[in-house]
VOVEX-874897 format. One record per atom (N, C-alpha, C): residue number from 0; residue in one letter; atom name; x, y, z. Coordinates in steps of 0.02 Angstrom, whole numbers, plus 50000, padded with zeros to 5 digits. Atoms other than C-alpha are relative to their C-alpha. Last residue first. Example, Ala and Ser with C-alpha at 12.3 -4.5 7.8 and 13.67 -1.06 7.14 Angstrom:
REM VOVEX-874897
(1, S, N, (49958, 49941, 49997))
(1, S, CA, (50684, 49947, 50357))
(1, S, C, (49961, 50055, 50037))
(0, A, N, (50045, 49941, 50000))
(0, A, CA, (50615, 49775, 50390))
(0, A, C, (50045, 50060, 50000))
//
This chain:
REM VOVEX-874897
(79, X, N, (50006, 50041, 50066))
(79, X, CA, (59869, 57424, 55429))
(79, X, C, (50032, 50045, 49954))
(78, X, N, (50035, 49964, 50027))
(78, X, CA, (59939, 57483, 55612))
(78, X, C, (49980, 49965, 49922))
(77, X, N, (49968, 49948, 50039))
(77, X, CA, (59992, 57346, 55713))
(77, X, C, (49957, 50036, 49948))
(76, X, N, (50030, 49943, 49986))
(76, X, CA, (59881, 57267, 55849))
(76, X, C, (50049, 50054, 49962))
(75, X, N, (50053, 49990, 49972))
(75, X, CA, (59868, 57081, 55810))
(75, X, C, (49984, 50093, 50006))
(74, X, N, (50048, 50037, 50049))
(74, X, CA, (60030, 57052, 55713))
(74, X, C, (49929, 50018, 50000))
(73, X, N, (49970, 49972, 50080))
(73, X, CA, (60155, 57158, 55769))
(73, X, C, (49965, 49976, 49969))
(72, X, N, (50001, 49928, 50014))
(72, X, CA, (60076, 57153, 55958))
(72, X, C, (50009, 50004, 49926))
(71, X, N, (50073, 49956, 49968))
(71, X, CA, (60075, 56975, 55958))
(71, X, C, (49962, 50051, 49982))
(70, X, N, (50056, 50010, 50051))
(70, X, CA, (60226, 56943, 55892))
(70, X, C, (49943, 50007, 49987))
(69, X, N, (49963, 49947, 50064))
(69, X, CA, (60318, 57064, 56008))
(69, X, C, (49975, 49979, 49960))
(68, X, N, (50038, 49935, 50013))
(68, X, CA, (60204, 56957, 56150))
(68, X, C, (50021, 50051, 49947))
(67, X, N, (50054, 50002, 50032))
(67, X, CA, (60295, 56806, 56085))
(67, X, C, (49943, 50064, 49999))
(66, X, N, (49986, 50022, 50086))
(66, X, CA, (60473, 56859, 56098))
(66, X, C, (49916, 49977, 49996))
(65, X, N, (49981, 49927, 50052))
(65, X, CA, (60419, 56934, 56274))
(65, X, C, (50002, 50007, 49948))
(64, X, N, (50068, 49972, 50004))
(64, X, CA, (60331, 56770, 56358))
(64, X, C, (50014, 50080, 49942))
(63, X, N, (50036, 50048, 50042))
(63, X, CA, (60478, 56663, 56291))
(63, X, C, (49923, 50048, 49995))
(62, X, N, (49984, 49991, 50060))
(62, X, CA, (60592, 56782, 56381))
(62, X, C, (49968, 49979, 49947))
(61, X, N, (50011, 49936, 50008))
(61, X, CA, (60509, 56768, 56533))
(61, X, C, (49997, 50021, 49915))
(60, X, N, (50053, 49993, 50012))
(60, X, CA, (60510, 56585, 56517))
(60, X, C, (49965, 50067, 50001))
(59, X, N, (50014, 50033, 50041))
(59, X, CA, (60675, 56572, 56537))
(59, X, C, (49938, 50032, 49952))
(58, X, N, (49954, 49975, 50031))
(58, X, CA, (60697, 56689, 56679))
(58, X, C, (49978, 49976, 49920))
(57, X, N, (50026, 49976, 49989))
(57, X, CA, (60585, 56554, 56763))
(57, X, C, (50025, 50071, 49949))
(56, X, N, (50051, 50018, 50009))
(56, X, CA, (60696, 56425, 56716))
(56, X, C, (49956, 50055, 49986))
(55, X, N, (49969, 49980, 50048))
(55, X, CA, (60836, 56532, 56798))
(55, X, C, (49937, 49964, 49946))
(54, X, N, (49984, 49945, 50003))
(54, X, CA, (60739, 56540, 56957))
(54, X, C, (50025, 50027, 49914))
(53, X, N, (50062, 49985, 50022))
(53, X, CA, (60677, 56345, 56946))
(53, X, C, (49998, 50106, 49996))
(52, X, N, (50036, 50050, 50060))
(52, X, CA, (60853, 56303, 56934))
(52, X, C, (49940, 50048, 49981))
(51, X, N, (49983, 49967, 50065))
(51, X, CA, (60902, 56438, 57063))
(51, X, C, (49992, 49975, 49945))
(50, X, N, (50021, 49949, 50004))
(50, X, CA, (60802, 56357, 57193))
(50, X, C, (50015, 50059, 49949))
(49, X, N, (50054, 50001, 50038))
(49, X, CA, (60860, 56186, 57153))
(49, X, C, (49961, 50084, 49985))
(48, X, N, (49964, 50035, 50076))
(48, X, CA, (61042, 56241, 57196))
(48, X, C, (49935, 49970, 49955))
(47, X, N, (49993, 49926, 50065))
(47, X, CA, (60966, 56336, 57333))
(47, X, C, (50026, 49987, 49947))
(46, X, N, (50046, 49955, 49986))
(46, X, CA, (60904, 56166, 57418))
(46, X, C, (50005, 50055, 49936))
(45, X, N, (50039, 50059, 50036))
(45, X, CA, (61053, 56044, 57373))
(45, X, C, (49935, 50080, 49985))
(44, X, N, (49999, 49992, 50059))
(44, X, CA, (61137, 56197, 57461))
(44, X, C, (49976, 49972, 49958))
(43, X, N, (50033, 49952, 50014))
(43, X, CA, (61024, 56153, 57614))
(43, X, C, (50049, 50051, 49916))
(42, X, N, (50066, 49958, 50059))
(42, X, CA, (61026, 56018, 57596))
(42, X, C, (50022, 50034, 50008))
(41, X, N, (49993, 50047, 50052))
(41, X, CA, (61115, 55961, 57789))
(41, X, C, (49951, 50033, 49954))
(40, X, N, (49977, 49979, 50091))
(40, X, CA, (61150, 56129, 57841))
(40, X, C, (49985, 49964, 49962))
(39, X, N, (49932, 50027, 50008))
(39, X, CA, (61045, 56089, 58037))
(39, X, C, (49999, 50032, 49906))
(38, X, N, (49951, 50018, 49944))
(38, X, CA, (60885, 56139, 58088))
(38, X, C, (50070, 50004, 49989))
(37, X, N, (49988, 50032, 49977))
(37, X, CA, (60805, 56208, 57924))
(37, X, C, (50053, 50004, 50045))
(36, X, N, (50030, 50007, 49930))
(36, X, CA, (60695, 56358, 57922))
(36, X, C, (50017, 49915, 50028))
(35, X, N, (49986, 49955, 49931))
(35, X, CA, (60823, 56452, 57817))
(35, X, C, (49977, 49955, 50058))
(34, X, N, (49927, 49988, 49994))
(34, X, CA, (60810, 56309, 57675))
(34, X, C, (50007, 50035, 50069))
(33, X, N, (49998, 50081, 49958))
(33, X, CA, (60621, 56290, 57690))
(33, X, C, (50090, 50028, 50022))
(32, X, N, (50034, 49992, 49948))
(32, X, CA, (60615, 56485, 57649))
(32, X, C, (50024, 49942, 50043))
(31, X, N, (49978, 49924, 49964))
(31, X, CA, (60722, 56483, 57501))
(31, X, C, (49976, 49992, 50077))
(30, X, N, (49948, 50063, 49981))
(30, X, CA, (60612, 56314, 57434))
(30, X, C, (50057, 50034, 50040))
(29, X, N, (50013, 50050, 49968))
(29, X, CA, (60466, 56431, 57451))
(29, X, C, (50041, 49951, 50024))
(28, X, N, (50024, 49967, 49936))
(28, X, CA, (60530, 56580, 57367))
(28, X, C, (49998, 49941, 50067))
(27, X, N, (49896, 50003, 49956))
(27, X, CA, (60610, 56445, 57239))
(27, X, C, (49957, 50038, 50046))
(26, X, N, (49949, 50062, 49948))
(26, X, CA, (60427, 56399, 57214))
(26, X, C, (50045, 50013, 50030))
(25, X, N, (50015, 50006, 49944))
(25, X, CA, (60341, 56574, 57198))
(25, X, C, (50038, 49928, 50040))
(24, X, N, (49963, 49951, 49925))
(24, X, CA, (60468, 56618, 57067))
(24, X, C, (49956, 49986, 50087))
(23, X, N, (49932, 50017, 50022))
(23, X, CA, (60420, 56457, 56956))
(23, X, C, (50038, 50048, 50057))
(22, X, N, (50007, 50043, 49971))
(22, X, CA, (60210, 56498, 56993))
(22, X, C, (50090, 49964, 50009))
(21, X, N, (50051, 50008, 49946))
(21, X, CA, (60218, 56646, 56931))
(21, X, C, (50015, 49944, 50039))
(20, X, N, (49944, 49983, 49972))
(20, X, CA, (60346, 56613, 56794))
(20, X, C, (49981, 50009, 50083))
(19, X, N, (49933, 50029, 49991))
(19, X, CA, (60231, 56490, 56737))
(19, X, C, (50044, 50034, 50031))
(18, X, N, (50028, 50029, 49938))
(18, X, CA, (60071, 56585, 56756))
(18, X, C, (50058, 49965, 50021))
(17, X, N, (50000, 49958, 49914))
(17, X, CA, (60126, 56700, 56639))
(17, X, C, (49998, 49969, 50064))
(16, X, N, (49906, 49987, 50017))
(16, X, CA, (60195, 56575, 56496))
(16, X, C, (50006, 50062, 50074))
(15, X, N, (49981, 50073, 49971))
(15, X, CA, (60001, 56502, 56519))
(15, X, C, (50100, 50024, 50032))
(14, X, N, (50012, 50009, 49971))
(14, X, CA, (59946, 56678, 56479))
(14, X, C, (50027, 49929, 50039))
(13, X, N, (49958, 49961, 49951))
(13, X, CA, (60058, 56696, 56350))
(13, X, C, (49960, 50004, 50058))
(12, X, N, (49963, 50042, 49999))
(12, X, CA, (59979, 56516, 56279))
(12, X, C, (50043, 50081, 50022))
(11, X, N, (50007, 50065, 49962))
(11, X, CA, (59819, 56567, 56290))
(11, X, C, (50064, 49982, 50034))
(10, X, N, (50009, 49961, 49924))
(10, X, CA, (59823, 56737, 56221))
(10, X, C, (50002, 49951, 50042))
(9, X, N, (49935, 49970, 49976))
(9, X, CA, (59921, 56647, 56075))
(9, X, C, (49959, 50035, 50051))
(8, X, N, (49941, 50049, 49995))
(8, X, CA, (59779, 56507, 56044))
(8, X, C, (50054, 50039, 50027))
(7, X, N, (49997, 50009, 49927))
(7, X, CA, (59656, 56660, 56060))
(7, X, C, (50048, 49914, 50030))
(6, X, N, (49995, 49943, 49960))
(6, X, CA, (59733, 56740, 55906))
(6, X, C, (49990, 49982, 50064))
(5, X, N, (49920, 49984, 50007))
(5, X, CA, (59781, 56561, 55813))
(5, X, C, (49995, 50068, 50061))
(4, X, N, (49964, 50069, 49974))
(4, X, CA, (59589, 56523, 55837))
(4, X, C, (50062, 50009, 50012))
(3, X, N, (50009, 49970, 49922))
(3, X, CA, (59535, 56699, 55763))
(3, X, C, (50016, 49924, 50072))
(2, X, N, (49967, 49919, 49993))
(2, X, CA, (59634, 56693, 55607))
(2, X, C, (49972, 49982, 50089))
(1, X, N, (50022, 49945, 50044))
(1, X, CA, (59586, 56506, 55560))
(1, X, C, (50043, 50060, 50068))
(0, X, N, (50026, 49960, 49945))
(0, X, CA, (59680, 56342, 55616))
(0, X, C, (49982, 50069, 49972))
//
């Protein structure tokens, strides 16, 4: 893979690492929500027990976006 392939390979792939958490916090939000707007308890820890999954997950993938943007940066926009 040459220099500038690898460069938009990693804007790709912290973009992708963005969209993930994005889309990871908007679920639990969502599964959060259902939870309140059920009738009765049945689930509903089942519920926030997925909701913190995809919370900590999310978390996850923070971290993944950070350790790569530090490569990023040290590689792509450090001084020569």
């Amino acid at each position: 893979m040459s220099e500038k392939e690898t460069h938009w390979a990693t804007l790709s792939l912290l973009n992708a690492l963005d969209s993930g958490v994005f889309t990871l916090k908007f679920l639990a939000d969502d599964l959060v929500q259902a939870a309140l707007d059920m009738p009765d308890d049945a689930g509903v820890e089942l519920i926030h027990g997925v909701a913190h999954q995809q919370r900590v997950r999310a978390l996850e993938l923070q971290g993944q976006h950070a350790a790569l943007s530090t490569e990023y940066t040290a590689r792509y926009h450090s001084e020569p």
